[in-house]
VOLUM-231734 format. One record per residue (C-alpha): residue in one letter; x, y, z negated. Coordinates in steps of 0.02 Angstrom, whole numbers, padded with zeros to 5 digits, always signed. Layout:
BEGIN
aXYZ;...
END
This chain:
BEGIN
x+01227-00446-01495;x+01125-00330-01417;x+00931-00392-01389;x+00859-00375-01223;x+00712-00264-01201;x+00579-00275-01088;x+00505-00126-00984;x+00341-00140-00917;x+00295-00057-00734;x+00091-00082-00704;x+00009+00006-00556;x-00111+00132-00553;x-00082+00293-00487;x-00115+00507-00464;x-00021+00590-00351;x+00162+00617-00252;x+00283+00710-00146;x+00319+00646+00013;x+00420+00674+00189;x+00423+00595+00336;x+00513+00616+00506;x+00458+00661+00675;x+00568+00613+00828;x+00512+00630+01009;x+00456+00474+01013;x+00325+00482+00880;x+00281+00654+00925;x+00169+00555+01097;x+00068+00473+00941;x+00075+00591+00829;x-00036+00769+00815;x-00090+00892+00688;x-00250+00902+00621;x-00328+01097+00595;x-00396+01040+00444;x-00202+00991+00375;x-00091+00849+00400;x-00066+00721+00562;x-00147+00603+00646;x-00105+00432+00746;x-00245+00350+00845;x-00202+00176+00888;x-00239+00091+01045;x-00283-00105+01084;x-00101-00121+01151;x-00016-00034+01035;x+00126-00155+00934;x+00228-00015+00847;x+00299+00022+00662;x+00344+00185+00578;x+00391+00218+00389;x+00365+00340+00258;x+00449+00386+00093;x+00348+00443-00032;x+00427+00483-00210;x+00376+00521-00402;x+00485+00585-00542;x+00522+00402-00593;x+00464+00277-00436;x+00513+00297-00275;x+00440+00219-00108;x+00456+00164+00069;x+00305+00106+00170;x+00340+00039+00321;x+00178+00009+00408;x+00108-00007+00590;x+00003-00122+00722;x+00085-00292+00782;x-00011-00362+00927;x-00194-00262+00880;x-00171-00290+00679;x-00133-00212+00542;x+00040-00245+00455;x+00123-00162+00299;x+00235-00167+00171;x+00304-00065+00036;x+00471-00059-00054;x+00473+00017-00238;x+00613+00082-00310;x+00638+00120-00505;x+00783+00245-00548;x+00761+00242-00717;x+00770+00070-00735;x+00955+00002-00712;x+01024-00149-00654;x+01200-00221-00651;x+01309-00155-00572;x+01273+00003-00670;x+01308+00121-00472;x+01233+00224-00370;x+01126+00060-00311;x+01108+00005-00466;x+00907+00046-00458;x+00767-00085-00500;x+00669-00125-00347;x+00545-00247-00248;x+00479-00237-00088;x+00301-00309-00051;x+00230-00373+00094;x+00043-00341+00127;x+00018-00525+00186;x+00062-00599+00021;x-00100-00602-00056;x-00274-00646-00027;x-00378-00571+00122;x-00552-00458+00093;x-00692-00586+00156;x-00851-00542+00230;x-00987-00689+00214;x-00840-00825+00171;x-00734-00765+00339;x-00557-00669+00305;x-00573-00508+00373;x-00430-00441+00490;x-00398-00275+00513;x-00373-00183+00659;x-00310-00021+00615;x-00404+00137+00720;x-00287+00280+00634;x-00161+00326+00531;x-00175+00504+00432;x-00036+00574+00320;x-00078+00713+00219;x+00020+00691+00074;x-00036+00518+00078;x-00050+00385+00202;x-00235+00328+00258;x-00242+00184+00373;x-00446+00193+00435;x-00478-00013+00535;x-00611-00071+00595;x-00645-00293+00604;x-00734-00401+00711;x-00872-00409+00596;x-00909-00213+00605;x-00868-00190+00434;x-00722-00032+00403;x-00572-00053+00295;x-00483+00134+00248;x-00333+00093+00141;x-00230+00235+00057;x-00076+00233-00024;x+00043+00358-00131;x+00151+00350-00286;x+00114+00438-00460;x+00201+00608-00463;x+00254+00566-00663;x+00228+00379-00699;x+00312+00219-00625;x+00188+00158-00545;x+00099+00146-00359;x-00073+00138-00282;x-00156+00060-00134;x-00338+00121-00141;x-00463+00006-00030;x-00620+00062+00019;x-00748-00055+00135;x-00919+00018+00244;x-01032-00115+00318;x-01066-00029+00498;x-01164-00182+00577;x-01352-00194+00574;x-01356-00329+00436;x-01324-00348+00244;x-01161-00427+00238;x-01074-00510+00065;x-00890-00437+00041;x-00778-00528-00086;x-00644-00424-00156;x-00496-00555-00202;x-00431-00542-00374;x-00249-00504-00398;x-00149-00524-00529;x+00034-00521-00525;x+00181-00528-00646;x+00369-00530-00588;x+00514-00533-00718;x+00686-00512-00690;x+00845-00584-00751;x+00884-00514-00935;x+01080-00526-00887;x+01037-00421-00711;x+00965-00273-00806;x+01059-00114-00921;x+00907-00156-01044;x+00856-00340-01020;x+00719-00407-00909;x+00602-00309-00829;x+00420-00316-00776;x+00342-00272-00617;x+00145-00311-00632;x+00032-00287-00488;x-00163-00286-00508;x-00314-00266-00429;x-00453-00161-00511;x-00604-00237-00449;x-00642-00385-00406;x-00802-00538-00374;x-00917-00528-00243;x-01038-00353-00172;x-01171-00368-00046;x-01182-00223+00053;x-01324-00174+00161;x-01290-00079+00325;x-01206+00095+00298;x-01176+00043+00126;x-01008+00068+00066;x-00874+00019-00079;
END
């Protein structure tokens, strides 16, 4: 009998190839930047979604992502073709989709910080800039590695009020495995992590 064997699929991440579309629709939100790339500046009213695909040589992924009444909502859904599942097809791909309110909120001074997205860049990347109630900026970017299976959300924080404020970064730490008898090679393992995590004060201007 053939033993099952266990594949491993941690994030961290370098680089990607991406595409996205532009119909008429998007193209009122949408504009180019001189510098490269395009731009969406949000408004207060604004309750809209777009996507993105953004592929590797061995991950592949779809961000949906958008406002929904002011705030910021995401998700991504990975996609492994290297690592099959049964039935052995054309679908027969690993994948998991995450959704962005699944784990724990940033805090600033004990409050959960919601975000309230200001712009969306894509430049090979997507950069989501928000600002929160509390004056304190959140610029999340996200892209795939261009050679490993794995996927990156980078989160940065600036304190733009007039006061030190205490930022807690939440720590995650995330293991899913699959069903041995669902996969060509066994079970598999989809780990998701955060790099950094405790409590930073940051004084005004200060960032993370």
């Amino acid at each position: 009998m053939r033993k099952p064997l266990t594949k491993a699929v941690a994030l961290i991440v370098l680089g990607l190839f991406c595409f996205f579309p532009l119909t008429g629709q998007e193209a009122n939100r949408w504009y180019m930047i001189p510098e490269g790339g395009i731009q969406w500046n949000t408004k207060k009213i604004d309750s809209h979604m777009d996507h993105i695909e953004m592929s590797g040589f061995q991950l592949s992924s779809i961000l949906h992502y958008g406002v929904q009444a002011g705030k910021l909502d995401y998700s991504v859904h990975l996609v492994f073709p290297m690592l099959r599942t049964l039935p052995n097809n054309t679908h027969g791909s690993l994948a998991h989709t995450f959704d962005g309110k699944e784990w724990p909120k940033l805090k600033a001074d004990g409050n959960d910080l919601f975000e309230y997205p200001q712009n969306f860049f894509i430049n090979g990347y997507l950069e989501v800039t928000s600002i929160t109630k509390l004056k304190i900026e959140i610029k999340r970017t996200f892209y795939p590695s261009t050679d490993q299976a794995v996927f990156m959300e980078k989160v940065s924080v600036k304190n733009h009020s007039s006061q030190e404020v205490e930022i807690e970064l939440p720590n995650i730490d995330e293991v899913i495995t699959t069903d041995a008898s669902q996969g060509v090679e066994g079970s598999y393992v989809i780990a998701v992590a955060s790099s950094s995590n405790g409590r930073v004060v940051l004084a005004p201007n200060d960032s993370l």
